[in-house]
C-alpha positions as CSV (number, residue, x, y, z in Angstrom):
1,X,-52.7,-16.7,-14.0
2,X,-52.7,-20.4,-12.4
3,X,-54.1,-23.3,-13.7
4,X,-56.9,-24.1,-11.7
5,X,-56.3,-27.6,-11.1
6,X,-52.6,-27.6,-10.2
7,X,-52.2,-24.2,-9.0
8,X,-49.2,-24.2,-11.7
9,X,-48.4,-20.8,-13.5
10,X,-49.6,-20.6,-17.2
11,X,-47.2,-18.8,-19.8
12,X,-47.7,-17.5,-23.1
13,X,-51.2,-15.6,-21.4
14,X,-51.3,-11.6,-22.6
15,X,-52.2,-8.4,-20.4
16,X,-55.0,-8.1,-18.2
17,X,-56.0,-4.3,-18.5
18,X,-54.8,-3.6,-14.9
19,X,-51.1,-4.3,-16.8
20,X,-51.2,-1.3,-19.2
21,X,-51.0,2.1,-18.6
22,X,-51.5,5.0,-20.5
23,X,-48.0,6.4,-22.0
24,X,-46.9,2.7,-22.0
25,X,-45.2,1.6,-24.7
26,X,-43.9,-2.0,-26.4
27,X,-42.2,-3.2,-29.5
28,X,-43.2,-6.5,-30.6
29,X,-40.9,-9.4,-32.2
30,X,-40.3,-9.3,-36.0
31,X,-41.3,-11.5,-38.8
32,X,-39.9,-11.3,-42.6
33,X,-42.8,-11.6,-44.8
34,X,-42.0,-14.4,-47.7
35,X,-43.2,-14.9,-51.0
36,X,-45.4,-18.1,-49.9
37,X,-47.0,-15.9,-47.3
38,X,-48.0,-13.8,-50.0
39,X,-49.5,-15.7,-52.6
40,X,-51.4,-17.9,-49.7
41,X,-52.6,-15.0,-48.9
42,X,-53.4,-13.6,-51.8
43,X,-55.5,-17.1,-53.0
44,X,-57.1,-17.4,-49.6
45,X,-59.0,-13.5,-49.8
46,X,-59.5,-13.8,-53.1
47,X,-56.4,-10.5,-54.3
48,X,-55.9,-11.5,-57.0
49,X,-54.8,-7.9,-57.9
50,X,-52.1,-7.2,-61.1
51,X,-49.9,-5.7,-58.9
52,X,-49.8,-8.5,-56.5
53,X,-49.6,-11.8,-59.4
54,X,-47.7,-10.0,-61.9
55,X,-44.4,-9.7,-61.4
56,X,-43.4,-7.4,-64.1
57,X,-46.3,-5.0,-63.1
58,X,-44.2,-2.7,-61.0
59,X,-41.2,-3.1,-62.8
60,X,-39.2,-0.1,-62.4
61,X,-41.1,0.8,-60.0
62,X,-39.5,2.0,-56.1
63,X,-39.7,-2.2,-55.0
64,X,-38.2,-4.7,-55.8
65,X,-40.0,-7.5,-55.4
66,X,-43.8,-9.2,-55.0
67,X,-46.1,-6.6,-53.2
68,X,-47.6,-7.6,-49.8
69,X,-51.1,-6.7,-49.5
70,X,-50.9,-3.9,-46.6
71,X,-53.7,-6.3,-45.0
72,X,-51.6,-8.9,-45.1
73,X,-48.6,-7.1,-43.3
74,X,-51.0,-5.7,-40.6
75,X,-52.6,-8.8,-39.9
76,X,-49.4,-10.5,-39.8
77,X,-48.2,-7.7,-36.9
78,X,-51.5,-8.3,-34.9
79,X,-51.2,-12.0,-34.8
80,X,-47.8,-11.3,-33.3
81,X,-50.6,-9.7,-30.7
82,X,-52.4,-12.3,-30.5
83,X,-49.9,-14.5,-29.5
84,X,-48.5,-12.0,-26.9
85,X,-49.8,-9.1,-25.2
86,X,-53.5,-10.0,-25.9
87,X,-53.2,-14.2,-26.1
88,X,-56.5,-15.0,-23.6
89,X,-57.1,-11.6,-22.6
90,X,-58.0,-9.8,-25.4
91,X,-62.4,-10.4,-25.8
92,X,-62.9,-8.2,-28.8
93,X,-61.0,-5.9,-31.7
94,X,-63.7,-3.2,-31.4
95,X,-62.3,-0.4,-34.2
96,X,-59.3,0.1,-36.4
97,X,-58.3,3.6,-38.6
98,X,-55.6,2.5,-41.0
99,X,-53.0,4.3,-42.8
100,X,-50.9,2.5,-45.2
101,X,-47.6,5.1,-46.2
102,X,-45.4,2.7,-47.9
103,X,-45.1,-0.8,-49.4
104,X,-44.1,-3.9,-48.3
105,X,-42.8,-6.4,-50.6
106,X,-41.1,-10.0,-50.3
107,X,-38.7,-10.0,-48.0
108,X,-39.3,-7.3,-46.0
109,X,-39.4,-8.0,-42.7
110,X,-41.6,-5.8,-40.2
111,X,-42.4,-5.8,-36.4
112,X,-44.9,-3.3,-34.4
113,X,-44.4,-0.6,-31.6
114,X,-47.6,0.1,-29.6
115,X,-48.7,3.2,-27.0
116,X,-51.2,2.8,-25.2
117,X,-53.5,5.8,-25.8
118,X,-56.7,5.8,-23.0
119,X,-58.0,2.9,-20.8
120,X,-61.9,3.1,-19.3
121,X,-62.8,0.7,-17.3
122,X,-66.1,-0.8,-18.2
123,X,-69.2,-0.9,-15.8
124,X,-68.9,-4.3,-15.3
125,X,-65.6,-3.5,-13.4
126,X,-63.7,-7.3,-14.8
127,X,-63.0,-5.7,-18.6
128,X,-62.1,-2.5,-20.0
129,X,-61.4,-0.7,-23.3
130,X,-58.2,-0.1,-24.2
131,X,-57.5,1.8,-27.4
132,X,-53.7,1.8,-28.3
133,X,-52.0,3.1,-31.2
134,X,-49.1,1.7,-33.8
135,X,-46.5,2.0,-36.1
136,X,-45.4,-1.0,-38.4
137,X,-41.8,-0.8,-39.4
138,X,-39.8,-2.2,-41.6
139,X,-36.1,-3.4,-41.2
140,X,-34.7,-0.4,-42.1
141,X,-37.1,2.0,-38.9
142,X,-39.0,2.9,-42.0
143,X,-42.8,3.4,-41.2
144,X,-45.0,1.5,-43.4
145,X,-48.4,1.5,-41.6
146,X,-50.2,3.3,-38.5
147,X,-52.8,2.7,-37.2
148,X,-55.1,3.1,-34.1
149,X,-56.9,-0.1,-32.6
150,X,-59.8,0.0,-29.9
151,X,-59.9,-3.2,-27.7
152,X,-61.9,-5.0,-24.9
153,X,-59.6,-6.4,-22.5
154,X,-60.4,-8.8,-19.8
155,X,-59.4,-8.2,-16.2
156,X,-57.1,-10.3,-13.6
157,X,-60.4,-11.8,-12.7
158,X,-61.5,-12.9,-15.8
159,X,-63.7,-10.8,-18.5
């Protein structure tokens, strides 16, 4: 995409749907989740849940260490998203199915790989639906969330 009034190419813009394709697949860029991200977090929604403030909850427990919210690590992976493949071009996060199968704690540090699963293009021809699914891993290629996300995505001529 161009900007309009200088006819000078625009980074940092995500997919159109004419750029996926079913069988498609992406990993996205990693991010350690830290302690402060999860007590602002946790004070910002309000989970303010034993076994995320007390650190002697889990003790002896698998982790080691303060216990993300799994919200927290999923919204952390799909504002890495945001920020990519989806950045302008994304118009609405339509449905989600979670499954959280392990936890994440401080200092873990997670990134997401995405297939796209089906595209339909919508009848107004500019936008279609795009419904993809992921893995969130952790730095050791251990799977700690899936889930499946159903999107509106704007087309090469605007949505």
């Amino acid at each position: 995409m161009k900007d309009a009034e200088t006819d000078i190419p625009i980074l940092g813009l995500g997919l159109t749907w004419e750029d996926y394709s079913v069988g498609q697949k992406f990993k996205s860029l990693a991010r350690t989740i830290t302690e402060a991200d999860i007590v602002n977090f946790i004070g910002v929604t309000g989970m303010v849940e034993t076994l995320f403030t007390d650190l002697t909850f889990t003790k002896g427990a698998a982790q080691a260490g303060r216990v993300a919210p799994a919200a927290l690590t999923y919204t952390i992976c799909e504002g890495i998203l945001c920020q990519t493949v989806i950045q302008g071009t994304g118009l609405a996060l339509l449905e989600v199915s979670k499954k959280v199968l392990a936890p994440v704690v401080a200092g873990d540090t997670v990134h997401g790989e995405v297939e796209v699963m089906h595209i339909r293009q919508t009848s107004k021809g500019n936008r279609a639906v795009i419904k993809t699914s992921h893995e969130i891993k952790n730095q050791r290629g251990e799977v700690v969330i899936t889930y499946q996300a159903t999107r509106l995505v704007s087309g090469r001529d605007g949505g």
